[in-house]
C-alpha distance (Angstrom), angle and dihedral (degrees) to the residues before:
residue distance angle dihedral
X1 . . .
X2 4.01 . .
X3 3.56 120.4 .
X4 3.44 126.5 -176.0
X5 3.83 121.6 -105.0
X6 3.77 142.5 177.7
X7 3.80 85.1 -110.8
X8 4.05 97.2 43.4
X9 3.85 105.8 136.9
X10 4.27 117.6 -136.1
X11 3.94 80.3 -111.1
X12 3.35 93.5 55.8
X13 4.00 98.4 33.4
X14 4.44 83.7 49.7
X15 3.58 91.2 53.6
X16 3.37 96.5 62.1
X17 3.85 99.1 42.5
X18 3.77 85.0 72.3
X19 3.33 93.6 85.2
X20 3.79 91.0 58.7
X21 4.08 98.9 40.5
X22 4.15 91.1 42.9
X23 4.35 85.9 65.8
X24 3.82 88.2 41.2
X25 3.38 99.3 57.6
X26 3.71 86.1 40.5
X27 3.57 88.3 60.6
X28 3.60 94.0 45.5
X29 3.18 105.4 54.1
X30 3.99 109.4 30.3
X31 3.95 121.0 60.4
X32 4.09 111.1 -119.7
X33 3.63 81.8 -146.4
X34 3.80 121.9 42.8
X35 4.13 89.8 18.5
X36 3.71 84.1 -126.3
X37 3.93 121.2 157.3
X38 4.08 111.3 -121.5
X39 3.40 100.6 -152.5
X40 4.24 123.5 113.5
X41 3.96 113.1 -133.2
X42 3.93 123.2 162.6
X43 3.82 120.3 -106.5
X44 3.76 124.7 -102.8
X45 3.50 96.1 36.2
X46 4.12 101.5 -176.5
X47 3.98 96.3 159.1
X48 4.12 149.2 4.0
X49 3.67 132.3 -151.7
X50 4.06 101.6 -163.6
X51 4.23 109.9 -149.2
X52 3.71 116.4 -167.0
X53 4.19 138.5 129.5
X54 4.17 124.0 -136.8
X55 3.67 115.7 -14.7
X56 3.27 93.8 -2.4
X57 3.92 93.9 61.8
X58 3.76 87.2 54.7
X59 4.01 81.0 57.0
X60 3.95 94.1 56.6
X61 4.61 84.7 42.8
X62 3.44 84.0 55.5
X63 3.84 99.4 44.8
X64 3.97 89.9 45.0
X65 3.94 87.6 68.1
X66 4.08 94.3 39.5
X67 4.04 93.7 48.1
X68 3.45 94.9 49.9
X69 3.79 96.9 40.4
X70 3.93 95.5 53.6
X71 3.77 105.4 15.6
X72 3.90 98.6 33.6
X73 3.82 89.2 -148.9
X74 3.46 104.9 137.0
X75 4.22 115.7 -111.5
X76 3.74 141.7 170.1
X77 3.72 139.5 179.1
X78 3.33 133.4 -122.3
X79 4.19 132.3 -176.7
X80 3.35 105.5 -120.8
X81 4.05 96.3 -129.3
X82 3.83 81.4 59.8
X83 3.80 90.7 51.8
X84 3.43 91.3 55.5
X85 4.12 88.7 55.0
X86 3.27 91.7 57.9
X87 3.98 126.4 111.2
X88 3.58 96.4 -174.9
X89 4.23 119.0 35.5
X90 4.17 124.2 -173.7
X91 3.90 107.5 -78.9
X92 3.54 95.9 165.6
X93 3.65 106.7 148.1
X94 3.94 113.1 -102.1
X95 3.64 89.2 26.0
X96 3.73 113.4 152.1
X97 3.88 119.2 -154.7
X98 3.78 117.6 -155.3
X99 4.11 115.6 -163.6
X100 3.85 113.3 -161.3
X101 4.05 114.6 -163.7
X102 3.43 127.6 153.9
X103 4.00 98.9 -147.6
X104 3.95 93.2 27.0
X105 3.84 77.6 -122.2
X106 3.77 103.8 91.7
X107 3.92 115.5 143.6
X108 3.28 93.7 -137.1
X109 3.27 112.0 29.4
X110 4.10 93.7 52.1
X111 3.83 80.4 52.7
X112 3.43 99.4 52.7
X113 3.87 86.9 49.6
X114 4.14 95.6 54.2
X115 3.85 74.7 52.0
X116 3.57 101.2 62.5
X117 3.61 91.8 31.8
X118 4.45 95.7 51.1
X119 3.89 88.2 40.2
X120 4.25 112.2 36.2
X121 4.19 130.8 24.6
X122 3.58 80.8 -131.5
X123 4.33 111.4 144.2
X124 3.85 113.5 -123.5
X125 3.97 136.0 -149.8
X126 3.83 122.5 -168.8
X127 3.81 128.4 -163.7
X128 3.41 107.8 -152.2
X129 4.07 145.7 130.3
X130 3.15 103.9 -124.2
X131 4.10 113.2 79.7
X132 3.82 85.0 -178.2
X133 3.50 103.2 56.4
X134 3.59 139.8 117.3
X135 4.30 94.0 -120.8
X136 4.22 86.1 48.9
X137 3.90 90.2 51.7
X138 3.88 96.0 48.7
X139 3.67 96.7 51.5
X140 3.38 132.3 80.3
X141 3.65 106.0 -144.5
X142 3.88 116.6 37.3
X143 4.04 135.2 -170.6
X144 3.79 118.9 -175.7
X145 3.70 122.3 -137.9
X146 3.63 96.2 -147.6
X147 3.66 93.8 -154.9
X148 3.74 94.8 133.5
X149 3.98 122.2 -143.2
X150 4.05 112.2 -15.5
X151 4.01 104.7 -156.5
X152 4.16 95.2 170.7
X153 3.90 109.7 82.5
X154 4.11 89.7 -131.5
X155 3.45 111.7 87.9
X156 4.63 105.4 -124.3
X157 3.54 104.4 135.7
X158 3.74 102.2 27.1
X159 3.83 80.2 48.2
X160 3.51 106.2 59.7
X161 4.21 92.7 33.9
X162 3.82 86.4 61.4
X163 3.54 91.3 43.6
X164 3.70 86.0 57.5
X165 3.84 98.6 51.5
X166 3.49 89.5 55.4
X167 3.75 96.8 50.2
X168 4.26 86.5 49.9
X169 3.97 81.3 44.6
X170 4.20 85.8 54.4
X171 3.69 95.6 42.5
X172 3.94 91.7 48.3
X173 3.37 104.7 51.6
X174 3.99 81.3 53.2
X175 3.55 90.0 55.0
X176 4.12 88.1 51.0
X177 3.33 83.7 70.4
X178 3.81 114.3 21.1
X179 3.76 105.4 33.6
X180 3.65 130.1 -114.4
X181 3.84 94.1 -67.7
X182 3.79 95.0 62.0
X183 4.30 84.1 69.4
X184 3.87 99.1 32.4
X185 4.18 86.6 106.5
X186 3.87 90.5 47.9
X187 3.35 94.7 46.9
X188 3.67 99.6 46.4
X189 3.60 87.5 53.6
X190 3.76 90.4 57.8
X191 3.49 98.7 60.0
X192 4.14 86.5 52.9
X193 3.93 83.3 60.5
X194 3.96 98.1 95.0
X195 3.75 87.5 58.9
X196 3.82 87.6 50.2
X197 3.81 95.4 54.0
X198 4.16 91.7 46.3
X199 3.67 86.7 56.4
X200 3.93 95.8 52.2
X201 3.77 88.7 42.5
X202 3.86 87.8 55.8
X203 3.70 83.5 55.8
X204 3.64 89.0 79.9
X205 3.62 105.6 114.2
X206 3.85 91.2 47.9
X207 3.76 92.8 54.8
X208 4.17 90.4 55.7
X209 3.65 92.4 53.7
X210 3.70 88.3 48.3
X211 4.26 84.9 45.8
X212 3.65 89.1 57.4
X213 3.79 97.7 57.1
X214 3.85 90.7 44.1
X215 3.69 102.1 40.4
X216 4.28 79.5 64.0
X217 3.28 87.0 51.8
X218 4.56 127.7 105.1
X219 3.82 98.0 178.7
X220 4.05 120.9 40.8
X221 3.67 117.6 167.1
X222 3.86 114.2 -167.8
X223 3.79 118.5 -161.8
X224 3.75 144.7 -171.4
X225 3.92 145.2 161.3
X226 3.69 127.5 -126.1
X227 4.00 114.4 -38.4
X228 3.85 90.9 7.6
X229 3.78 86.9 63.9
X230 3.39 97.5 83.8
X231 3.58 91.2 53.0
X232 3.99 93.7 59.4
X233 3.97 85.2 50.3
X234 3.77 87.9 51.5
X235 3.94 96.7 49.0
X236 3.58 91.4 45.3
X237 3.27 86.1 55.7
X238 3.83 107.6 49.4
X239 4.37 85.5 48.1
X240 3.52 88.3 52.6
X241 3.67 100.5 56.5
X242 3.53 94.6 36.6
X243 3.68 105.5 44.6
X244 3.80 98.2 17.0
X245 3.98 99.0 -128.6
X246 2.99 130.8 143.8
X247 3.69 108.0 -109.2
X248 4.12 117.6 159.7
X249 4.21 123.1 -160.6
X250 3.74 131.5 -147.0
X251 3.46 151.4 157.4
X252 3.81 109.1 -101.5
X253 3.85 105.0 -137.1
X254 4.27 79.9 54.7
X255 3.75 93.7 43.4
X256 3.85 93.3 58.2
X257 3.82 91.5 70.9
X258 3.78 103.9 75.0
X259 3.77 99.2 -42.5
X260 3.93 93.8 84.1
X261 3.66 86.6 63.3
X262 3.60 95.5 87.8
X263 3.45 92.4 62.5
X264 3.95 88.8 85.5
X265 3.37 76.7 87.1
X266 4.19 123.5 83.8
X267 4.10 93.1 -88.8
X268 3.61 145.0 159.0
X269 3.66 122.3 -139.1
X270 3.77 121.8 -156.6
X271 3.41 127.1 -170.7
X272 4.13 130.4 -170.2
X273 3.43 117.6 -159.2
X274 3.57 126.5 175.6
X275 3.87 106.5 -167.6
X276 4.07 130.3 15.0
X277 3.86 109.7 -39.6
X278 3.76 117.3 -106.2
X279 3.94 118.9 -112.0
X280 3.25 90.3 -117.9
X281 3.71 95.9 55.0
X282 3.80 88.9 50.8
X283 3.34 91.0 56.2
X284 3.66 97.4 42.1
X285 4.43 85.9 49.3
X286 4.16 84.8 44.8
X287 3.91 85.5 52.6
X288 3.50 96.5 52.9
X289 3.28 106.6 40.6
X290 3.72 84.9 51.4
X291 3.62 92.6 48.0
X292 3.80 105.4 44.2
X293 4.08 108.0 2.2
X294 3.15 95.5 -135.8
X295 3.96 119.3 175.6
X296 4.03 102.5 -83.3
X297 4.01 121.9 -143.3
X298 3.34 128.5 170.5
X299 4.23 124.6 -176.7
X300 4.12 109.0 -170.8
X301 3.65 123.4 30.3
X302 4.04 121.6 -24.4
X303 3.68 132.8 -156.3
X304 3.64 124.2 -116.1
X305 3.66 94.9 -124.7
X306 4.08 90.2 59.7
X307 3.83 115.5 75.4
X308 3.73 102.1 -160.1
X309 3.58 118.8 -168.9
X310 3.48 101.1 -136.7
X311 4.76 117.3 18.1
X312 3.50 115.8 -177.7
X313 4.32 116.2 177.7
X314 3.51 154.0 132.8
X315 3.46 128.5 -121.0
X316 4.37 104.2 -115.0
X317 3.59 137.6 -178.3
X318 3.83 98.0 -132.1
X319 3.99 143.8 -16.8
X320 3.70 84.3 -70.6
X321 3.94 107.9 62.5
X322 3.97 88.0 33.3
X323 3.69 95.9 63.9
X324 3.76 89.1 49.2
X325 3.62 88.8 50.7
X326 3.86 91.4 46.8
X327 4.36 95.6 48.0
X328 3.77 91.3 44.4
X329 4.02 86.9 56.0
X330 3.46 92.7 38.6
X331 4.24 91.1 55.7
X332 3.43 85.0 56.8
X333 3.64 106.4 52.0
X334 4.13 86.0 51.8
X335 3.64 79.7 51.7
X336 3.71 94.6 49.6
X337 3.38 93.2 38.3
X338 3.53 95.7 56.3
X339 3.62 96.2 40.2
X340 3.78 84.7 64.2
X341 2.92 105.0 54.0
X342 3.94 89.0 40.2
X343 3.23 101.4 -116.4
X344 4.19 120.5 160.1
X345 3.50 90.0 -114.0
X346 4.01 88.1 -169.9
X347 3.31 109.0 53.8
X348 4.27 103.1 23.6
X349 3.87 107.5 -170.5
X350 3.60 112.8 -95.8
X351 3.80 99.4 18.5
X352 3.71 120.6 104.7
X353 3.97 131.8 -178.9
X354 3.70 142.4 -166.1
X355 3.60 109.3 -119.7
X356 4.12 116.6 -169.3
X357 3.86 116.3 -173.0
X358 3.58 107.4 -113.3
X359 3.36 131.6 173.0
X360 3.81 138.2 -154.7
C-alpha cells in the first residue's frame, strides 16, 4: 500500500486521497437515514447528451452505458471539440445535457454549454469541482465533485469523484421512478467502496512488477468490452501523459478487424473487464494469443479458459465496485510506469492544467 514519503509525487499523494473523498461524497450526497439520493434533476427525463474533454469524456462513455443500463433513458457522449463542429445538436424535447469539467473552466466544454443554452430551452446539469466557476454558474442544475484541489496534470481523483456523481445520477433517476428500494443493493455496495480502494492500493507491489515488463515495452494495446471500454480509454490515457508512449485502446470484438494486425509486432495486450468475460471475448483472447503470442494481462476478473501472463484484481460485489477497483490500479501502473522510466509524472512536458483551489 502507499505510504507517504519525502519524495511522494501529487500523482501519487492524489491517488490515495480517493479513499477519503469517495466516503465524502458518499456522505454528501446520500441521506444516512431515509437512503435517499440528494441530488436535484428535472422531471421527465426521456434523454442525455453527455459534453466533456479528456478524462472527463471518458466520464460521460462511461455514464452512456450506466444510464441506459439502469435508467433506460436513452444517452450518448459527445467530445466537446466535436460539439462545437456540429451544425445540427440534439433538441429533442426533455433532453437533458450534462457538462463534465474539472475546473468549470474548460474551453470547450463552457463553449459547448453557451451552445446549448443560445440555440435550445433545453435545462442543463454540470459535474464539476469547481462551485465557483464559469460552467457551474451557467447551468441550471449543478453537482459538485468534491475532490478538492488536483495539482498532478492526470486526472485520479477528479476521475473517480466524477465517476461517482454519475453513478448517484444513474441510481436517482431510477429512484424517480422506482422508489428508494429499487437502489438499496447499489447503494449499500457504495458505502463498501473505501474498503475496495484500500485493497487495490495494497496492490502496489504487483502493479511495479507489472511496470517493469511494460515500461520495456514499444507497442501496448489495451482492450475492453462494453462499459469497461471506457476504462481502457482512460488507462491509455493516464500512461500516455505520464510516460509519453504510445499506448492505443479499443474494444476487442472492433479490434479484431484490422486493428489486431499490429500485433505482429512484440506487444502487450491488456484487457479490463469489469464482470465475467463474454464467450466471445474468450474466444477472441484464445485467438490471439494463439495467433500472435502476444504478452497477455488481464486487470478485473479472468476466465479459466484464458491463461494470462500477468492478472491483477480485486474481489467486488458488482460492475460498480470492480471498475473502481480496476481505475485505481490502472492510475498506478501509469504511475509506475512513468516512474520507471523517470518520467516527471507531475508536470509532463507540454501538458498544462487549470488548477482552482478547492477545498473539502
Amino acid at each position: 500500500m502507499f505510504t507517504f514519503t519525502k519524495k511522494q509525487t501529487n500523482m501519487e499523494f492524489e491517488i490515495i486521497e480517493q479513499k477519503k473523498i469517495i466516503p465524502y461524497i458518499l456522505m454528501k450526497y446520500i441521506n444516512p437515514d431515509s437512503g435517499e439520493i440528494k441530488i436535484d434533476l428535472p422531471q421527465n427525463i426521456r434523454k442525455i447528451v453527455l459534453v466533456a474533454s479528456g478524462s472527463s469524456y471518458h466520464c460521460a462513455r462511461f455514464a452512456v452505458d450506466l444510464l441506459e443500463k439502469f435508467s433506460g433513458i436513452e444517452s450518448r457522449a459527445i467530445y466537446s471539440s466535436e460539439f462545437l463542429l456540429k451544425s445540427v445538436i440534439p433538441h429533442d424535447e426533455n433532453t437533458l445535457y450534462i457538462f463534465i469539467t474539472q475546473s468549470g473552466e474548460t474551453s470547450d466544454t463552457v463553449k459547448s454549454l453557451e451552445k446549448v443554452k443560445n440555440s435550445t430551452n433545453l435545462e442543463t446539469l454540470c459535474i464539476t469541482n469547481n462551485e465557483h466557476s464559469t460552467i457551474w454558474e451557467m447551468c441550471d442544475y449543478k453537482v459538485a465533485c468534491y475532490a478538492g484541489t488536483e495539482q498532478g496534470i492526470a486526472a485520479t481523483k477528479s476521475f473517480t469523484s466524477q465517476m461517482l456523481c454519475l453513478i448517484l445520477i444513474s441510481l436517482k433517476l431510477v429512484e424517480s421512478v422506482h422508489g428508494n428500494e429499487a437502489t438499496r443493493e447499489y447503494k449499500n455496495s457504495l458505502i463498501h467502496l473505501p474498503i475496495i480502494l484500500e485493497k487495490a492500493l495494497a496492490k502496489r507491489d504487483e502493479v511495479k512488477k507489472l511496470a517493469k515488463i511494460l515500461a520495456k515495452e514499444n507497442n501496448i494495446i489495451i482492450t475492453a468490452d462494453g462499459i469497461s471500454y471506457s476504462l481502457a480509454k482512460e488507462a491509455a490515457l493516464k500512461t500516455k501523459e505520464t510516460s509519453y508512449k504510445n499506448i492505443s485502446a479499443a474494444i476487442l470484438g472492433e479490434f479484431m478487424h484490422g486493428h489486431v494486425a499490429v500485433l505482429n509486432n512484440k506487444s502487450t495486450l491488456v484487457y479490463i473487464a469489469v464482470d465475467n468475460i463474454s464467450e466471445r471475448s474468450v474466444a477472441n483472447l484464445n485467438k490471439i494469443k494463439s495467433d500472435y503470442n502476444p504478452k497477455l494481462v488481464i486487470i478485473g476478473p479472468t476466465d479459466e479458459r484464458l491463461k494470462p501472463d500477468y492478472h491483477i484484481n480485486i474481489e467486488c460485489e458488482n460492475e460498480i465496485q470492480q471498475m473502481f477497483a480496476d481505475i485505481l490500479i490502472s492510475q498506478q501502473i501509469a504511475l509506475e510506469v512513468a516512474l520507471k522510466l523517470h518520467r516527471n509524472v507531475d508536470h509532463p512536458k507540454g501538458l498544462h492544467k487549470v488548477v482552482k483551489d478547492i477545498n473539502i
